[in-house]
DRENSE-942654 format. One record per residue: residue in three letters; x, y, z of N, C-alpha, C in turn. Coordinates in steps of 0.1 Angstrom, whole numbers. Each point is the difference from the previous one (the first is absolute). Layout:
BEGIN
['ALA', [X, Y, Z], [X, Y, Z], [X, Y, Z]],
...
END
This chain:
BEGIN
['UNK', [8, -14, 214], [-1, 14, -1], [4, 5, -14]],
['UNK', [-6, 10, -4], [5, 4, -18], [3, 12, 2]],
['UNK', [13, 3, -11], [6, 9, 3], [-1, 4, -13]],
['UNK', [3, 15, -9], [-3, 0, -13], [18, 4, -8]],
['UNK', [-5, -15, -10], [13, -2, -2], [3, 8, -14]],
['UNK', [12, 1, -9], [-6, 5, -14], [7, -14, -7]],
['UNK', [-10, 4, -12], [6, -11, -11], [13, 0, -5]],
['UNK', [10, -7, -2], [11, 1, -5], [-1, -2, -18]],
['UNK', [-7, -9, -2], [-3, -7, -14], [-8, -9, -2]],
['UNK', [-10, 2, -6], [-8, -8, -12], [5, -6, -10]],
['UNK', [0, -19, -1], [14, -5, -9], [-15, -10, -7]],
['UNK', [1, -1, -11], [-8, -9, -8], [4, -14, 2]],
['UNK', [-5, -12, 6], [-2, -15, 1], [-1, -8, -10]],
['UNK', [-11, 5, -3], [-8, -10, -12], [-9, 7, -4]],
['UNK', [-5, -2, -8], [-12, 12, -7], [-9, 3, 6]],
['UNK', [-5, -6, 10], [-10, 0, 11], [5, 1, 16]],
['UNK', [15, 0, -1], [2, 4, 16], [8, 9, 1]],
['UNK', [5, 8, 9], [11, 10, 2], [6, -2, 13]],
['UNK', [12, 0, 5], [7, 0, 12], [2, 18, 4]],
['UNK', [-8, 0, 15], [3, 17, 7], [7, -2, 4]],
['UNK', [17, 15, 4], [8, -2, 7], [-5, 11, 15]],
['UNK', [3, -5, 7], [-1, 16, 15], [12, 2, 0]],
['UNK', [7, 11, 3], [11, 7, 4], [-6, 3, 19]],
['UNK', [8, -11, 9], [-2, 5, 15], [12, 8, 3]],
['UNK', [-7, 11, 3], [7, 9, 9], [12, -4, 13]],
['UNK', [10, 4, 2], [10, -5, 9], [-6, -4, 17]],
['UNK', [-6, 9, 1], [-10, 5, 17], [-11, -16, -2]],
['UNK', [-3, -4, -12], [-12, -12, 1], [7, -14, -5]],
['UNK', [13, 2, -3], [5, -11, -2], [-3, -16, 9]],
['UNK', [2, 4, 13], [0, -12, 10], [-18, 4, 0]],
['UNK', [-10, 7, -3], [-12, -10, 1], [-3, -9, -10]],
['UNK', [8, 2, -11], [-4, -7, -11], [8, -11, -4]],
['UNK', [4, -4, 9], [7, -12, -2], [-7, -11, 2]],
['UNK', [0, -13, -8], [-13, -11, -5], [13, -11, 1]],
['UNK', [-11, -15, -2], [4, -12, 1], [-5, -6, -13]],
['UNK', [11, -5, -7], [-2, -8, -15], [-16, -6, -1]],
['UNK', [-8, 1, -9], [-17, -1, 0], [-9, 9, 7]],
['UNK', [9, 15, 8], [-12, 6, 3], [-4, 9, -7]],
['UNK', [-11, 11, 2], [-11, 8, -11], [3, 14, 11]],
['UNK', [-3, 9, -15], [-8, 14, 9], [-9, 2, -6]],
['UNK', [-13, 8, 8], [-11, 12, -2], [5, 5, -8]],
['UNK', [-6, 8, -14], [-1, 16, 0], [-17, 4, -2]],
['UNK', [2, 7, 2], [-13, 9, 1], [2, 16, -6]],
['UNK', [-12, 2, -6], [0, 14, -7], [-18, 1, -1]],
['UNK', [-5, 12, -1], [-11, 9, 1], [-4, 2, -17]],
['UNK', [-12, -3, -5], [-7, 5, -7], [-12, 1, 3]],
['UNK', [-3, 14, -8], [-17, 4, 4], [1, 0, 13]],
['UNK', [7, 3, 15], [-2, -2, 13], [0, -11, 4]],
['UNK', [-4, -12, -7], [5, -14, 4], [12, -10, -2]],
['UNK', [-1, -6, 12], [18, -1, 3], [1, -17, -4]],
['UNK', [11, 0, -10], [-1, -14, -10], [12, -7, 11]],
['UNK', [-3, -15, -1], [15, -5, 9], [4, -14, -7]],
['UNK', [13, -1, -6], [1, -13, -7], [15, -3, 3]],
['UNK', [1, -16, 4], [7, -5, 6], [13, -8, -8]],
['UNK', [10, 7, -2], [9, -8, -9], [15, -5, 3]],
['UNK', [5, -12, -3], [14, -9, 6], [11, 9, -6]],
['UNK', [11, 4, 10], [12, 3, -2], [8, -12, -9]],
['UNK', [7, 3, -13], [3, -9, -12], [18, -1, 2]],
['UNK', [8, 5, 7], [10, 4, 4], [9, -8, 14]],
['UNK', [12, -3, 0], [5, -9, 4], [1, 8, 11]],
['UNK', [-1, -5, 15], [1, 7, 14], [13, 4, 0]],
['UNK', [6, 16, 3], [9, 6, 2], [9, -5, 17]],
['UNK', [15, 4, 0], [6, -10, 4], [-8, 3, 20]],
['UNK', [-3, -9, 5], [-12, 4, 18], [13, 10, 8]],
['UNK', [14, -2, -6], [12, 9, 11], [-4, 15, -10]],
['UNK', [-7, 4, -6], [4, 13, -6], [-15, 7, 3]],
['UNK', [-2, 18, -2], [-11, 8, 5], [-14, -5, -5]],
['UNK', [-4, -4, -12], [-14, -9, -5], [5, 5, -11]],
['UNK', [-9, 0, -10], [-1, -3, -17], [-1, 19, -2]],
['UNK', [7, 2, -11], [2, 10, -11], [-14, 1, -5]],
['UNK', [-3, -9, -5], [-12, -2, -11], [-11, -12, 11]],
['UNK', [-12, 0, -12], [-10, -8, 1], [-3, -5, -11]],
['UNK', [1, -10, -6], [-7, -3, -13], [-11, -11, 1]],
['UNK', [-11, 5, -11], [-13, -10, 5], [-1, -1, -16]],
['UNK', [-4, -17, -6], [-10, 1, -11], [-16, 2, -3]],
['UNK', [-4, 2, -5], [-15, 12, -3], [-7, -9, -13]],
['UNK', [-6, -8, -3], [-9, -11, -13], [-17, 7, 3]],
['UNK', [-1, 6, -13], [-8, 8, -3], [-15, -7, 2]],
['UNK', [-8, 2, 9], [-10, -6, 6], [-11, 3, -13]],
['UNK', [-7, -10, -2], [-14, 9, -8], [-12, 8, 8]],
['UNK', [-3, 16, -5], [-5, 8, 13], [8, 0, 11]],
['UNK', [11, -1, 3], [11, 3, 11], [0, 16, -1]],
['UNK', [-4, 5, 11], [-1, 14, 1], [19, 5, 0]],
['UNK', [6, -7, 10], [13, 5, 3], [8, -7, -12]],
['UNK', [1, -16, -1], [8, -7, -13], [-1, 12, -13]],
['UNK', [-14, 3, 0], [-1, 8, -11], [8, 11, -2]],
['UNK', [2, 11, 10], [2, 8, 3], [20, 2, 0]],
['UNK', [5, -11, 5], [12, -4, 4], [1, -4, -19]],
['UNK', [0, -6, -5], [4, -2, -18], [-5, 13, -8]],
['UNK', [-9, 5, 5], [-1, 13, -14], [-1, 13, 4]],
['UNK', [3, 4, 13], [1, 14, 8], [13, 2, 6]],
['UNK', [4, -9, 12], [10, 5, 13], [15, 1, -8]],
['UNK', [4, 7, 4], [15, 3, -6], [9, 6, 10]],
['UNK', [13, 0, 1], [13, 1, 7], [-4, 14, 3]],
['UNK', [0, 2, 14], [-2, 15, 5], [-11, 1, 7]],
['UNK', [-9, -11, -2], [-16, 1, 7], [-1, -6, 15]],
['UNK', [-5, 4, 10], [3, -7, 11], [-12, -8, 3]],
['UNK', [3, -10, 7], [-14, -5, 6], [5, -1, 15]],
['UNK', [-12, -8, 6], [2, -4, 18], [3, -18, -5]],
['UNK', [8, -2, 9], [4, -14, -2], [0, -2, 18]],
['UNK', [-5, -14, 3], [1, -5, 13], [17, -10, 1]],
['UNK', [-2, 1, 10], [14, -10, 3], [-3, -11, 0]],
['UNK', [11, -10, -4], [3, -13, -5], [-6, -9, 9]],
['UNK', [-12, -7, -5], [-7, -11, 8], [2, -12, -4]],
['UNK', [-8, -14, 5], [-5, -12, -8], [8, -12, 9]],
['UNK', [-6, -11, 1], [11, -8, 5], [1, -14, -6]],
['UNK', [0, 5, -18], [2, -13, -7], [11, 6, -9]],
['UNK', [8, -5, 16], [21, 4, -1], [8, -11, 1]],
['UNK', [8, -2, -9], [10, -11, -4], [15, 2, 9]],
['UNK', [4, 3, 10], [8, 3, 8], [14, -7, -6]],
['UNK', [8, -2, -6], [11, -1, -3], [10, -13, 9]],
['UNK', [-1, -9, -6], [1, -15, 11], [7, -6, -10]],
['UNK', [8, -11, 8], [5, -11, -5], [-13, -9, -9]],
['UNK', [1, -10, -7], [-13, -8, -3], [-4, 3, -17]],
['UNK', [-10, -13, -1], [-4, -1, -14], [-16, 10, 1]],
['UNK', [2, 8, -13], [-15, 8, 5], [-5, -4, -17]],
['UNK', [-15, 2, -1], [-3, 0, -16], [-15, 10, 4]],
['UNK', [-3, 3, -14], [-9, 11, 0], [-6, -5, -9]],
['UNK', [-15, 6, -1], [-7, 0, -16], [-10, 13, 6]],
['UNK', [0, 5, -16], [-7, 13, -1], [-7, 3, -6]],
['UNK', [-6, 7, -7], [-8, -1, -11], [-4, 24, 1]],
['UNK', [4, -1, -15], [-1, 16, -2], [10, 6, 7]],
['UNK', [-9, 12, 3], [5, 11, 13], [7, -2, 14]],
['UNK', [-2, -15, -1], [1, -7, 12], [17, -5, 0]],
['UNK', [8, 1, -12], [14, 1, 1], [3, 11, 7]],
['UNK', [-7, 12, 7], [9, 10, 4], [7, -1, 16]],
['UNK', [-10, -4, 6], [6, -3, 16], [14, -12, -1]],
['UNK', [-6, -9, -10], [4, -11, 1], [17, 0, -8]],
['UNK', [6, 15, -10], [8, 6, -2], [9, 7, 8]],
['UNK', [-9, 4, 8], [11, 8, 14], [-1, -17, 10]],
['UNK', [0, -6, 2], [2, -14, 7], [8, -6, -7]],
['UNK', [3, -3, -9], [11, -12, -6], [10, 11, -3]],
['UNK', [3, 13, -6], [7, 8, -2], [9, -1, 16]],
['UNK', [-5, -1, 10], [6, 4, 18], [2, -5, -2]],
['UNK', [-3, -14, 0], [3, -17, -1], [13, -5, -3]],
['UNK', [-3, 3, -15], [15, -1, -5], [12, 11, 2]],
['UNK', [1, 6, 3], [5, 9, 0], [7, 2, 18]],
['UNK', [-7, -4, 3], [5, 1, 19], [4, -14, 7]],
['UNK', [-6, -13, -7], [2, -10, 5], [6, -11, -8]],
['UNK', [11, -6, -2], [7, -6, -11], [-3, -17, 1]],
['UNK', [-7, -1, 16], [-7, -15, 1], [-12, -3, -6]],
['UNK', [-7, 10, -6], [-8, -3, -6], [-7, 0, -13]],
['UNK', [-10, -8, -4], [-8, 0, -13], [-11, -1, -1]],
['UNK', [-4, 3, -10], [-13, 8, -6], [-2, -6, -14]],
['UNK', [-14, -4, 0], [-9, -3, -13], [-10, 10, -2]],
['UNK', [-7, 9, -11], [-7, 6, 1], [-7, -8, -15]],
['UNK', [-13, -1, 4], [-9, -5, -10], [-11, 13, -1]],
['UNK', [3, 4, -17], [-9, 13, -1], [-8, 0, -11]],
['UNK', [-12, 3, 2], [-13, 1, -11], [-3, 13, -3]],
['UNK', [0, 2, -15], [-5, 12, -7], [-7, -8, -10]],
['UNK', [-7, 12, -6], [-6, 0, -11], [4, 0, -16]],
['UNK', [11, 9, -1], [10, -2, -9], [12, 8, 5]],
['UNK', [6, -4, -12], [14, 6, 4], [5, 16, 2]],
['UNK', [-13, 8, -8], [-1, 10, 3], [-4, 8, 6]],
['UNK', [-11, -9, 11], [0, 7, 13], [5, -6, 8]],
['UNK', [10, -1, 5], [12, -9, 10], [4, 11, 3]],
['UNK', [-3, 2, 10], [9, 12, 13], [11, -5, -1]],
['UNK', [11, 14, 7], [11, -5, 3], [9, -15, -6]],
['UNK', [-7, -1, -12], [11, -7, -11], [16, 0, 1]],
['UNK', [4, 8, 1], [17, 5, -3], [2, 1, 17]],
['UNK', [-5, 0, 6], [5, -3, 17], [-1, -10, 5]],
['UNK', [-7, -8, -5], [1, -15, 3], [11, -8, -6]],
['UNK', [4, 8, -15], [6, -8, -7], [12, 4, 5]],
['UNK', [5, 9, 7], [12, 6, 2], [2, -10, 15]],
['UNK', [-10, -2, 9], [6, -11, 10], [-5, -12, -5]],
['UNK', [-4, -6, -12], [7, -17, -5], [18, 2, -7]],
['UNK', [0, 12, -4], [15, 0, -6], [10, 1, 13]],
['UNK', [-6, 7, 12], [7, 0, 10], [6, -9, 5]],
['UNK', [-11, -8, 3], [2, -8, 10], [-4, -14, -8]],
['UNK', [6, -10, -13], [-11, -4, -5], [3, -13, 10]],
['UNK', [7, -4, 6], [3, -12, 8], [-10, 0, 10]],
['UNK', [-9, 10, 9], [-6, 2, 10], [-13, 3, -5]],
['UNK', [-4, 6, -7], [-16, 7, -8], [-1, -10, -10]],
['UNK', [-11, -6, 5], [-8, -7, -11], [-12, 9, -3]],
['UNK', [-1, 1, -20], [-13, 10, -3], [-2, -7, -8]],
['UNK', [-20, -7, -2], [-11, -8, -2], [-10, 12, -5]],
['UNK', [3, 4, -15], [-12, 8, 0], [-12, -6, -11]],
['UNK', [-9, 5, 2], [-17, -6, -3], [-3, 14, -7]],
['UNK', [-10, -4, -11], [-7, 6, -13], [-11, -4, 1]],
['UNK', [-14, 10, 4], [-13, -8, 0], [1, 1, -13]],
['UNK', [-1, 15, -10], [-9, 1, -10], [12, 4, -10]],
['UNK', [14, -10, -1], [5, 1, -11], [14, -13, 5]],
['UNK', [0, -4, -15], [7, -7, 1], [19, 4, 3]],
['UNK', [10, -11, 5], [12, 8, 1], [11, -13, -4]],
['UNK', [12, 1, -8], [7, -11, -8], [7, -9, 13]],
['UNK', [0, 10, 12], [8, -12, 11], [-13, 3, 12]],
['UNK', [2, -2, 9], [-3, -7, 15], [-19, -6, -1]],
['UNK', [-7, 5, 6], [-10, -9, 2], [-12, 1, -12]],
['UNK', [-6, -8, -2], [-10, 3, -16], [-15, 8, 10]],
['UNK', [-3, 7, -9], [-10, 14, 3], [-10, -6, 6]],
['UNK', [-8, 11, 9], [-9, -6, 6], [-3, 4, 12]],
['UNK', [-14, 0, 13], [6, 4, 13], [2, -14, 2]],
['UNK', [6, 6, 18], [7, -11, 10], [-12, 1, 6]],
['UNK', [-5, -12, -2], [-13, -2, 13], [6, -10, 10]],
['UNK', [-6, -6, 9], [5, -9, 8], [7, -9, -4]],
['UNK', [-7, -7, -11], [2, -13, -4], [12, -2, -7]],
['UNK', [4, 12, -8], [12, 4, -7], [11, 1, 11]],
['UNK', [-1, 10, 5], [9, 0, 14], [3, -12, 9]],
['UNK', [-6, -8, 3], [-3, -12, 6], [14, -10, -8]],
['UNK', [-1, -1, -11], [9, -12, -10], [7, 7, 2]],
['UNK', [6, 17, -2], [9, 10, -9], [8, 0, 15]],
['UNK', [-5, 2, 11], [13, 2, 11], [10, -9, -1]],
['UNK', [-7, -13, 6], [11, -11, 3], [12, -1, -13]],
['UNK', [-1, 3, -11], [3, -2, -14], [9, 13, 2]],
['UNK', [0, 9, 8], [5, 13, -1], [15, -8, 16]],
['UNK', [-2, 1, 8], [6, 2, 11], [-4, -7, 11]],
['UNK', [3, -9, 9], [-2, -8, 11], [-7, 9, 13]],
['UNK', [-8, 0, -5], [-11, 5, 7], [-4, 2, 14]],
['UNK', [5, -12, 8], [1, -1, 13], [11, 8, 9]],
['UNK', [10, 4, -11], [13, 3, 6], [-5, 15, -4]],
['UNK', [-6, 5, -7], [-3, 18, 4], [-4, 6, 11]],
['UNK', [6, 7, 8], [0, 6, 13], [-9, 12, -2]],
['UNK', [-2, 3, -8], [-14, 11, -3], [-7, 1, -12]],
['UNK', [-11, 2, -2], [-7, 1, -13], [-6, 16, -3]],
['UNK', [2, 8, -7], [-6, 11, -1], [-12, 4, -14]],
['UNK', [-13, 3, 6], [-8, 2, -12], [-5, 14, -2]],
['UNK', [-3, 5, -12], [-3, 12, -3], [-3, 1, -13]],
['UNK', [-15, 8, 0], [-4, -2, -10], [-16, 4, 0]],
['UNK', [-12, 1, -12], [-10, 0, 7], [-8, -14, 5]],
['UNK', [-9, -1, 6], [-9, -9, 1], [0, -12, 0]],
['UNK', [0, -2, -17], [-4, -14, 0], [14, -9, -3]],
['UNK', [10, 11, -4], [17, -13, 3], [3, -3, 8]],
['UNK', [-1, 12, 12], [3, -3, 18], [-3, -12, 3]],
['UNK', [-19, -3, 1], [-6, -11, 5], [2, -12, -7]],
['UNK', [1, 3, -14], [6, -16, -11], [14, 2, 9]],
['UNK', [7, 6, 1], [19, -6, 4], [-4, 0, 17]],
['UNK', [-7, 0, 6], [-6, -4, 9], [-3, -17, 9]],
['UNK', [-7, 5, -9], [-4, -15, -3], [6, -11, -4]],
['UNK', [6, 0, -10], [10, -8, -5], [9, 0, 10]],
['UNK', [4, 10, 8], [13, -9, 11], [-7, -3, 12]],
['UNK', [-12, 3, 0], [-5, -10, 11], [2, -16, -2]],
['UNK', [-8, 2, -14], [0, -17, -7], [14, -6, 0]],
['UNK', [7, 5, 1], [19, -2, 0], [3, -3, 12]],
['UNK', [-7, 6, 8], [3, -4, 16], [10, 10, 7]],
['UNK', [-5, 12, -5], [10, 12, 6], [-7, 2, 12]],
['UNK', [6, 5, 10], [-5, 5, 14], [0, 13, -5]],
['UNK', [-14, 2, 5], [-7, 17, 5], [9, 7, 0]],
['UNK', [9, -1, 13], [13, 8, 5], [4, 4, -10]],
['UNK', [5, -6, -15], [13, 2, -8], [-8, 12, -8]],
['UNK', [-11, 1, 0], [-7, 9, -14], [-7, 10, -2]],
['UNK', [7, 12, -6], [-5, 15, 7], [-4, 7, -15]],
['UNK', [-11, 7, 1], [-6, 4, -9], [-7, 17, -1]],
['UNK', [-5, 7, -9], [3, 7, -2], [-12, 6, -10]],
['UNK', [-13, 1, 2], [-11, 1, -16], [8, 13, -4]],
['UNK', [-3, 4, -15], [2, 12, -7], [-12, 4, -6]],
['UNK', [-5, -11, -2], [-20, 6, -4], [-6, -5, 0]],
['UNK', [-12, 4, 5], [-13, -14, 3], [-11, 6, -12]],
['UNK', [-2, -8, -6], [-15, 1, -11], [-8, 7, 5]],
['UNK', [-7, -5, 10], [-16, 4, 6], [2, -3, 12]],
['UNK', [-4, 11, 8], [-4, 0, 17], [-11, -7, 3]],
['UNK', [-2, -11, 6], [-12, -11, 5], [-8, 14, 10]],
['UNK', [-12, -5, -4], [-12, 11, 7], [-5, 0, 17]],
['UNK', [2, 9, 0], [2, 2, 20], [-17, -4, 1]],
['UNK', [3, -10, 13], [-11, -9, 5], [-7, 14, 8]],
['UNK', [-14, -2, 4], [-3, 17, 9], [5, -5, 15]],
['UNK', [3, 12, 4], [6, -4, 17], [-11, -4, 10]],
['UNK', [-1, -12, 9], [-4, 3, 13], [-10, 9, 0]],
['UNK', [-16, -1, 3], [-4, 11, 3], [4, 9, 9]],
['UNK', [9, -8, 12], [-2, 3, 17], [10, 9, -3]],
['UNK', [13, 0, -7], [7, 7, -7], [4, 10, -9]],
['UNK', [-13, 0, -6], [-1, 8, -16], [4, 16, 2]],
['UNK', [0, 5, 14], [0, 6, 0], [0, 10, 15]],
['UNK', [7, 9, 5], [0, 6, 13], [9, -8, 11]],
['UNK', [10, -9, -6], [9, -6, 9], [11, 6, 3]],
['UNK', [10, 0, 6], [12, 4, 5], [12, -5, -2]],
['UNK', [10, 11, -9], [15, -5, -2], [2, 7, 4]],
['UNK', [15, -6, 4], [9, 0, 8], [14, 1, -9]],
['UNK', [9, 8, 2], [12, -2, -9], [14, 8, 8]],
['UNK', [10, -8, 0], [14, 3, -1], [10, 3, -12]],
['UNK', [1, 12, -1], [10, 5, -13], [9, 9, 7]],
['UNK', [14, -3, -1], [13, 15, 3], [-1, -1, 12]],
['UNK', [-3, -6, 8], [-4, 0, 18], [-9, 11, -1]],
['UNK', [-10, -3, -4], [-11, 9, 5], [-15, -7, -5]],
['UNK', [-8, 2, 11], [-11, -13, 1], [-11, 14, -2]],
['UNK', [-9, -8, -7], [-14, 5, 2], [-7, -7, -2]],
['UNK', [-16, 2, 6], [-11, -9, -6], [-14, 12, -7]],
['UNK', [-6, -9, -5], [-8, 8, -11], [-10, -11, -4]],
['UNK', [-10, 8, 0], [-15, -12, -4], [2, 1, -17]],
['UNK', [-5, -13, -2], [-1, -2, -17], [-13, 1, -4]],
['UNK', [0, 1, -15], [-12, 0, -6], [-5, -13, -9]],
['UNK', [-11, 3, -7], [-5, -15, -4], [6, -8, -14]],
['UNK', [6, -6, 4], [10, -8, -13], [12, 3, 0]],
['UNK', [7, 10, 10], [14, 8, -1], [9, -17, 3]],
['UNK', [8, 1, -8], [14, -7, 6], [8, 7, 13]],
['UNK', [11, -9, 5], [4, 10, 10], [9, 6, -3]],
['UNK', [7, -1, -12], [3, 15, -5], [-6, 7, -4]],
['UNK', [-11, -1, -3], [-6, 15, -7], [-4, 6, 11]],
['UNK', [-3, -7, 12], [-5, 7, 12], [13, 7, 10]],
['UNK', [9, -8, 0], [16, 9, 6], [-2, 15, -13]],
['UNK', [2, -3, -14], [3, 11, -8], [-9, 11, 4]],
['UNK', [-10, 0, 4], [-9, 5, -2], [2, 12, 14]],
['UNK', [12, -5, 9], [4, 7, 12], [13, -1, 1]],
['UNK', [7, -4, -9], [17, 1, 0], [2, -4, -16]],
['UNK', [2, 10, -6], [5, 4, -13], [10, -10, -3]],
['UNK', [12, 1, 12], [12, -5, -3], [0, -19, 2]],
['UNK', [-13, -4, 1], [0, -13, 1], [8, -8, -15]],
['UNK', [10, -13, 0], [2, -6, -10], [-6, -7, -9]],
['UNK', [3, 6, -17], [-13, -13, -7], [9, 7, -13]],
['UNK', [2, -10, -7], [2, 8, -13], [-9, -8, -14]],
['UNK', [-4, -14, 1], [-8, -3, -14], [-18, -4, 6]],
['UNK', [1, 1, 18], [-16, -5, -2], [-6, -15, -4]],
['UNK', [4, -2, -5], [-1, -15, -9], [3, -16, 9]],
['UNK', [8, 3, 13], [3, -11, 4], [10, -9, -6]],
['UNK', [9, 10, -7], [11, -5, -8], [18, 1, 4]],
['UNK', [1, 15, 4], [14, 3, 5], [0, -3, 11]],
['UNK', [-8, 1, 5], [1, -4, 21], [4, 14, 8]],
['UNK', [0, 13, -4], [6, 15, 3], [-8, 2, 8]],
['UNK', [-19, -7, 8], [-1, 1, 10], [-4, -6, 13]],
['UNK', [9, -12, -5], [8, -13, 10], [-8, 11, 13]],
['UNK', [-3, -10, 10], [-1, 8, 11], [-8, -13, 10]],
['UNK', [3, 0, 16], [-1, -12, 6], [-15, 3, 8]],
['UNK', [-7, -13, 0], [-13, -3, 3], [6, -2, 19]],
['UNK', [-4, 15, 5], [1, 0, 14], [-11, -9, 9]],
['UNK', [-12, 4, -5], [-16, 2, 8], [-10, -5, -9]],
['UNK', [-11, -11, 5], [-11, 2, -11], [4, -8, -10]],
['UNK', [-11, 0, -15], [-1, -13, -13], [0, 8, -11]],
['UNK', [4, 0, -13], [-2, 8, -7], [5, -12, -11]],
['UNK', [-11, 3, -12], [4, -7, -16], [0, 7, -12]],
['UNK', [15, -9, -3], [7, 8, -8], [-6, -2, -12]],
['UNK', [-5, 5, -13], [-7, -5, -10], [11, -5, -5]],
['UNK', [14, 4, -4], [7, -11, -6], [16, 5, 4]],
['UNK', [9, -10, -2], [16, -1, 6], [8, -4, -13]],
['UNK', [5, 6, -9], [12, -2, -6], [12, 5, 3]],
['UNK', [5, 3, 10], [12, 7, 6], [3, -1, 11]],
['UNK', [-6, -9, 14], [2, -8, 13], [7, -11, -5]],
['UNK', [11, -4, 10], [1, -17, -3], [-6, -7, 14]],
['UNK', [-5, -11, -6], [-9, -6, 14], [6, -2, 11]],
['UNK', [12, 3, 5], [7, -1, 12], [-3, 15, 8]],
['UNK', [-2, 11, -13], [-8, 11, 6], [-14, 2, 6]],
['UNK', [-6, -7, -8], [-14, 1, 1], [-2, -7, 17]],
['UNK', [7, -11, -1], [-2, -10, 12], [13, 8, 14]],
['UNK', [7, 8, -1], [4, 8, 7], [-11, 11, 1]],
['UNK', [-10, 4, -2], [-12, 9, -3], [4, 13, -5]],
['UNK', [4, -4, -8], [4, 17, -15], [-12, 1, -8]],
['UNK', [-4, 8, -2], [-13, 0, -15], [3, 14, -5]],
['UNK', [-7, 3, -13], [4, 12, -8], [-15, 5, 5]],
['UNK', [2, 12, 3], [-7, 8, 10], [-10, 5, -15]],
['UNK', [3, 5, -10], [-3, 0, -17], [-12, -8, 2]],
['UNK', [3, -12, 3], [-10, -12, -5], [-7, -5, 13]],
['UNK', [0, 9, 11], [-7, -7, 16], [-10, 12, 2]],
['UNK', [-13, -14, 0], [-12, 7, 6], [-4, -8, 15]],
['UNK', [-2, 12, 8], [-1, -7, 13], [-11, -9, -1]],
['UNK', [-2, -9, 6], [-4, -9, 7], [-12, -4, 11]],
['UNK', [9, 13, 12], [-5, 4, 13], [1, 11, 6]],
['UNK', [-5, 3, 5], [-8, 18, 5], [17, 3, 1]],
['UNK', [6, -1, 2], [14, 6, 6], [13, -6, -5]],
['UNK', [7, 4, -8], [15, -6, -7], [14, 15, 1]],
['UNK', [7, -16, 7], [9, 13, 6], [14, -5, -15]],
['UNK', [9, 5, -10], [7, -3, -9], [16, 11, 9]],
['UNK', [10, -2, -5], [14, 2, 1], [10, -1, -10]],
['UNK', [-1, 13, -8], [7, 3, -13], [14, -1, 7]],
['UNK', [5, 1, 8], [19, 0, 7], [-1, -13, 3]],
['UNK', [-6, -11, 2], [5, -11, 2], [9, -5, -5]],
END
């Protein structure tokens, strides 16, 4: 649900990013209460069309016995042609309101005994910032390696907050940072982490077997290199939760099913309230719910945040692509409603699942 919050402050990052703050209202405090790695919507109107972009809460989880969070802070890295990124660095300012949705995502680091390690890459320190921040901070049994790729030193988010929990905690936080495109006098020599790198670079880092979770975030192509590499290591599925921040290029939608293409029947559960509604030709089954419930969930489209998670009731439907299911979902039958073209004459979906 989005409620319209106002900005508290626009704070400069790096020359190309800015952190927004929200000021929540006392009355919305308890809906906005989130779990270390989750994201909100905001959404705002130009020209009549309604923009929606999906960004990680960068902020350590406020204490679960108190009313929810004061604030909201999200980091913002200036997209090239990013309608909103754009907009958020050289327009919005303290006083402006937008609609922000409530705190979703479930690539959440829950606060546990146990060895955890991360690798990131960019933008992709931000969830993974509000997770080791909980981390350390709520659970004194545990430790954390964070392995982080930038580009240089100068676009490194959240620099001085990272550094402030290795000074914290330096007995418990191990921090491994990476320089594609500039050299640095200590930790790893410049370059990306592809697999192969990652592959020699873990074991050489931390006993690999004994990490009780793995967290990745990032765009694209470090996910699947740090991926991969702990498959090759012999990490179990189970341990490894991920997270895309940007995919290059959308792979091109195959044409549906003739039998399909067009005049079939959805079905959908949202808020406890069911309707069905015939689709049109090529519609996903959210554009066909939108198209008769406004209030249906989605915030990037893309097959990336997972905001419209929603359970395969009735019927076949394919997804053109999954970066935001983990396969224990998909094989529980979850799909992103974003990326599901029916199948068969009749698909019944369940956003309350």
């Amino acid at each position: 649900m989005f409620h319209p919050l106002r900005v508290a402050e626009v704070s400069p990052l790096t020359d190309d990013a800015v952190t927004i703050a929200f000021d929540v209202p006392e009355e919305l405090r308890g809906a906005y209460r989130y779990a270390p790695g989750q994201h909100i919507a905001i959404r705002r109107r130009v020209d009549g069309a309604e923009i929606r972009r999906t960004y990680s809460l960068c902020d350590p989880v406020p204490a679960a016995s108190g009313p929810g969070p004061r604030r909201l802070r999200v980091g913002v890295r200036l997209v090239e042609a990013g309608e909103f990124s754009t907009y958020a660095l050289k327009e919005l300012a303290a006083g402006d309101v937008l609609d922000v949705m409530t705190p979703a995502g479930r690539f959440v680091l829950e606060p546990r005994p146990g060895r955890f390690a991360a690798i990131v890459g960019g933008s992709g320190i931000t969830p993974v910032l509000s997770q080791l921040a909980t981390l350390l901070a709520r659970e004194p049994a545990a430790t954390c390696c964070l392995i982080r790729s930038d580009r240089t030193a100068a676009s490194t988010m959240f620099l001085d907050e990272v550094a402030e929990l290795k000074d914290r905690w330096p007995d418990r936080f191990q921090l491994v940072p990476a320089l594609s495109r500039e050299e640095q006098q200590t930790g790893l020599p410049s370059g990306r982490l592809d697999a192969g790198r990652l592959r020699a670079l873990l074991p050489a880092l931390l006993p690999v077997a004994e990490v009780d979770g793995w967290y990745l975030c990032g765009p694209l192509g470090l996910v699947g290199a740090a991926e991969r590499a702990l498959r090759d290591l012999g990490v179990p599925r189970s341990r490894v939760h991920q997270e895309i921040f940007h995919v290059d290029e959308a792979p091109g939608r195959a044409p549906a099913p003739a039998a399909t293409a067009g005049g079939g029947t959805v079905r959908a559960r949202l808020d406890g309230r069911a309707g069905s509604w015939r689709s049109a030709a090529g519609e996903t089954v959210l554009e066909t719910v939108l198209r008769n419930r406004s209030d249906a969930p989605f915030a990037c489209k893309g097959g990336v945040c997972g905001t419209c998670r929603a359970r395969l009731v009735t019927g076949e439907v394919r997804m053109d692509r999954n970066y935001a299911l983990e396969p224990e979902e998909t094989e529980a039958g979850y799909v992103l409603a974003c990326q599901s073209h029916p199948l068969t004459p009749e698909v019944e979906v369940d956003f309350d699942a």
